[in-house]
N, C-alpha and C positions, 0 to 999 in steps of 0.2 A: 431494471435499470441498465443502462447501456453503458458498458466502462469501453475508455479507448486506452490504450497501451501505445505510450512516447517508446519512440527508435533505445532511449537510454534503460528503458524499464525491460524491454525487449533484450536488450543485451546484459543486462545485472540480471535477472532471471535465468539465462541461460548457463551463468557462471553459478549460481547456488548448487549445492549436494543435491543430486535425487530426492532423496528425502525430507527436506524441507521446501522442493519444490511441491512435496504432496501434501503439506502440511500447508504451503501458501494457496493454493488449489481448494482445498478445503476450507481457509478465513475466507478466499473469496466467496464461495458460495453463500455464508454467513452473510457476507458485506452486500451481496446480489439483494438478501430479501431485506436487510435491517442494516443499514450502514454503522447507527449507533448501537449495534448488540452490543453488551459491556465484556462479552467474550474477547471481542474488538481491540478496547481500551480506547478504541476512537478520539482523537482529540484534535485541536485546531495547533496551528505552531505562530511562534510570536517572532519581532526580527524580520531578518529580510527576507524569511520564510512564511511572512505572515498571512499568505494567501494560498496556505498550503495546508493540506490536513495526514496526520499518519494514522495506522493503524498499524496492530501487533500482530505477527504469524509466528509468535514464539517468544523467548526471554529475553533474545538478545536481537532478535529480526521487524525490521519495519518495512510496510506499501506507504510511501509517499504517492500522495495523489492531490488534485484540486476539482471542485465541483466546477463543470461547466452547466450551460444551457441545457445541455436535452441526457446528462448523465454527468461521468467520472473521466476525468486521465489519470490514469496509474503512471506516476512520473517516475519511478525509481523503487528496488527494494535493493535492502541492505540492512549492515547492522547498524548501533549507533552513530557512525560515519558518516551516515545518510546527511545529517545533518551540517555536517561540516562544510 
């Protein structure tokens, strides 16, 4: 699967702890072969988000993304906020 990384996902990434970047690093891999693994929690979002899907890299952490044509854009990770 071909994921793209938006300028905003690219900079909230760079701000995460080390350590949960190794941790988001690893759901990705997950998300590469099986997008819905339920390790994931993978779900669609409703709202003006409604064309928008997240997934979980931990309890409090989410990869906002949307399916395009030929893969993924990773729009954003964050904690709950994301959504705001």
């Amino acid at each position: 699967m071909k994921i793209y990384y938006h300028p905003r996902f690219a900079k909230s990434y760079r701000k995460l702890p080390s350590l949960l970047r190794a941790k988001a690093e690893a759901r990705e891999a997950i998300f590469r072969k099986n997008s819905f693994d339920p390790r994931l929690d993978t779900h669609k979002l409703h709202g003006k988000l409604k064309r928008q899907w997240s997934f979980s890299i931990g309890w409090k952490y989410r990869i906002l993304f949307e399916f395009v044509d030929d893969g993924v854009i990773f729009l954003d990770v964050d904690d709950h906020e994301i959504y705001a």
